[in-house]
C-alpha positions in Angstrom: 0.0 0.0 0.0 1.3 3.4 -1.2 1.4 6.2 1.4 1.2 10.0 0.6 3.4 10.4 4.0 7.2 9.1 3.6 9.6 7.5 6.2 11.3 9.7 8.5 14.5 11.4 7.3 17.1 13.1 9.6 17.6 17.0 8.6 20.9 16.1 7.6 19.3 14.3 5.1 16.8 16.6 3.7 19.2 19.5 4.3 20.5 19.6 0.6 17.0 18.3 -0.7 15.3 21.8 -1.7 15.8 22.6 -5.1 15.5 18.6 -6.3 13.1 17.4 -3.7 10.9 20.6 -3.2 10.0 21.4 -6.5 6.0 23.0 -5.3 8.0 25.3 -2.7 10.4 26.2 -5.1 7.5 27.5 -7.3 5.5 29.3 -5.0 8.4 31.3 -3.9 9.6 32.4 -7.4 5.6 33.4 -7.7 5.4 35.1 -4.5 8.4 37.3 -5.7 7.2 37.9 -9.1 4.2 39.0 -7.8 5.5 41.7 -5.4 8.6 42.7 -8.2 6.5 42.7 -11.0 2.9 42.9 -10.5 2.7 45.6 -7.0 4.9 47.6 -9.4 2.6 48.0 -11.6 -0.4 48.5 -9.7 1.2 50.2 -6.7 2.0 49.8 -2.9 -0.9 52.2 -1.7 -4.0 50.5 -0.4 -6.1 50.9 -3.9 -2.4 49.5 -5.2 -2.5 46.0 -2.7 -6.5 46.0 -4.1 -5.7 46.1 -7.7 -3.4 43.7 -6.9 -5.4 40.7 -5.5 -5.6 41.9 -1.4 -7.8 40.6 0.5 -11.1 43.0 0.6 -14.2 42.2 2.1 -16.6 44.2 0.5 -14.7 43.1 -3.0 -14.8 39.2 -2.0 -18.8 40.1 -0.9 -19.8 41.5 -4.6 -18.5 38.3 -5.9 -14.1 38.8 -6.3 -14.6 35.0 -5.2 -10.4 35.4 -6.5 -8.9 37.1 -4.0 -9.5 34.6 -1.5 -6.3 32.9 -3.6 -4.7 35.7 -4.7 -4.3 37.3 -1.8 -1.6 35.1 -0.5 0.3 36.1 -3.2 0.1 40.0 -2.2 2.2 41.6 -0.3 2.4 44.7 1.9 6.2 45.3 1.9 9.3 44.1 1.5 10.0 42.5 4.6 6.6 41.0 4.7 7.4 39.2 1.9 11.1 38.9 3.0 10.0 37.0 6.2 7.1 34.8 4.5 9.4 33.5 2.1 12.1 32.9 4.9 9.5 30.9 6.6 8.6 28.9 3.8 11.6 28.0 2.2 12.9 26.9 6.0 9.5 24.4 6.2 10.6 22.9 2.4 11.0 19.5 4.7 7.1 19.4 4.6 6.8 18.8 1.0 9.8 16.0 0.9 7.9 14.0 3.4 4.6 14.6 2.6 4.8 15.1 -1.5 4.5 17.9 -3.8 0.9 17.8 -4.3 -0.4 17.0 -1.2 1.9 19.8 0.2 0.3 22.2 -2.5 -3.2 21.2 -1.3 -2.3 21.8 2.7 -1.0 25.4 1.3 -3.8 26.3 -0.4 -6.5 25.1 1.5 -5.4 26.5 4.7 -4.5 30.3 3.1 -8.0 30.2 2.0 -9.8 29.0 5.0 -7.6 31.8 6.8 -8.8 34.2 4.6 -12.3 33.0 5.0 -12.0 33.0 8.5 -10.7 36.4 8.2 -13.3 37.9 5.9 -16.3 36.8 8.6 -14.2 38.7 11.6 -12.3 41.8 9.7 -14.9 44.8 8.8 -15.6 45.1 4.7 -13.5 48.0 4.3 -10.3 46.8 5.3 -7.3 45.3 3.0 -5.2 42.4 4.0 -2.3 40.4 2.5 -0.2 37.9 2.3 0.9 34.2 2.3 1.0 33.7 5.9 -2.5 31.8 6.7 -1.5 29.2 4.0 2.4 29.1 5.5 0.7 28.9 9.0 -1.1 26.0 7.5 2.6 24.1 6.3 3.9 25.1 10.0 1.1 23.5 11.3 1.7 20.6 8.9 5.4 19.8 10.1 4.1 20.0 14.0 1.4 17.6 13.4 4.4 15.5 11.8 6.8 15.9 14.7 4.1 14.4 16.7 3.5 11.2 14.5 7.4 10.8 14.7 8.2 12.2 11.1 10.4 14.5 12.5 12.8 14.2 15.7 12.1 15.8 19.3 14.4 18.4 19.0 12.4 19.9 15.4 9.3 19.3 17.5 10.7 21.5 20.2 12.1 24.4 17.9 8.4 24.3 15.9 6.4 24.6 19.6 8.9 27.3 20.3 8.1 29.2 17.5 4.4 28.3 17.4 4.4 30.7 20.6 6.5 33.3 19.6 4.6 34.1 16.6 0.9 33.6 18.3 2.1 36.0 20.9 3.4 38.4 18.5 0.4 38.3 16.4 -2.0 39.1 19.1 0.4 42.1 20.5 -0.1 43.8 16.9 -3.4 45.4 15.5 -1.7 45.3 12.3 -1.5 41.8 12.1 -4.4 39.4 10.8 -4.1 36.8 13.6 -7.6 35.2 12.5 -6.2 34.3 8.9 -3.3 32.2 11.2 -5.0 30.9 13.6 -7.4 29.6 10.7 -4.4 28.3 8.9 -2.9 26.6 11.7 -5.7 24.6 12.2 -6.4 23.3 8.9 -2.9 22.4 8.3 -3.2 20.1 11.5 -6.4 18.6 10.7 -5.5 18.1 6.6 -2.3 16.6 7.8 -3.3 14.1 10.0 -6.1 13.1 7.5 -2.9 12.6 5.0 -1.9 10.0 8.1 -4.7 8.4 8.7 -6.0 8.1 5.5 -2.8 7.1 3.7 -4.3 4.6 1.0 -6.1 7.5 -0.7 -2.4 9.2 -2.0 -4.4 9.4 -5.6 -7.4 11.4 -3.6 -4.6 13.8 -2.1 -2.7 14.5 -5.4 -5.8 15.2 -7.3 -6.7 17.8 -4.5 -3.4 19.5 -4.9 -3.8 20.2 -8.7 -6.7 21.3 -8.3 -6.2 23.8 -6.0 -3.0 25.0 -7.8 -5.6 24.9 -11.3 -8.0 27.0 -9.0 -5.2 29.3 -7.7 -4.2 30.0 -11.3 -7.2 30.8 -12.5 -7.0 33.4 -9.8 -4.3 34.9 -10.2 -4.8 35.5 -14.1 -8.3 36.7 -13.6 -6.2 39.6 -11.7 -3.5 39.6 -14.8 -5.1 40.0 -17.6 -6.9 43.2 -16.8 -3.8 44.7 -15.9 -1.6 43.1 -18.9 -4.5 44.8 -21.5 
């Protein structure tokens, strides 16, 4: 019976893994850039800017810009936002050599958008927010709920609940900082994962999930290009 989760691996081994064994992370980062470089350039850094650009807007999402519940993990406010989402993502790559690619690309997308949904209900209609860091929340999540099943040593485990804290407790200390959309993340990512445990003889299931949420995020993202490309 095929599994969608690997054996265990040491870091040592997955340390010089990313560019050959993390092909999905690998993408999304080079995305995540070339929407910030290329795209926020054109349409600006401003609020209306972050809009044009796919953000997160209620009262857009609410008249039917069903899209930016995708896109909007590919916006971002400023360079170190996106400087410290990418940081965090590239450093979680392990995720997607246990787990696979497209199972890895499912968790991603699935828990940025139920952040972002979670986030729409609570945030008023008028305000913007962006960035990647429900769906990363999602693949932090994802490499806990592996620690925990033994995928990953005691001492990763350690580091991850460390960190869990840190960035809970600096998230609720800021008002400028949309803890809903990680707390919504978090918790997808732990539920998805251990459903890619338990339910291990479904890999097929998993992988079809995962290109269709990268189809669906496309789709997204160029219903936001091609205006702007006209």
């Amino acid at each position: 019976m095929t599994s969608p989760v690997r054996r265990r691996r040491s870091w040592q081994t997955v340390g010089n893994t990313f560019g050959r064994q993390a092909p999905a992370t690998t993408i999304l980062i080079l995305v995540n850039v070339f929407w910030y470089v290329v795209i926020e350039s054109i349409t600006g850094r401003g609020v209306y800017g972050l809009v044009g650009a796919g953000a997160m807007f209620g009262s857009g999402v609410e008249a039917g810009q069903w899209y930016r519940l995708f896109t909007a993990m590919f916006v971002h406010i400023s360079i170190i936002h996106i400087g410290l989402n990418m940081i965090s993502l590239a450093s979680l790559y392990v995720v997607e050599v246990i787990i696979g690619s497209w199972p890895f690309v499912f968790v991603y997308f699935l828990s940025g958008f139920v952040g972002n949904v979670v986030g729409l209900w609570l945030l008023p209609g008028y305000e913007v927010a962006a960035g990647a860091s429900g769906a990363i929340f999602g693949i932090f999540a994802a490499a806990l709920a592996l620690s925990f099943r033994g995928y990953l040593n005691k001492s990763a485990r350690n580091q991850l609940l460390i960190l869990l804290v840190i960035n809970l407790v600096y998230g609720f200390s800021s008002a400028a900082i949309d803890n809903t959309a990680h707390i919504g993340g978090l918790i997808t990512g732990i539920l998805m994962t251990l459903g890619l445990i338990r339910w291990a003889r479904y890999r097929r299931l998993f992988q079809g999930l995962g290109m269709v949420s990268a189809a669906v995020a496309v789709v997204a993202l160029l219903w936001v290009l091609v205006p702007l490309m006209a």
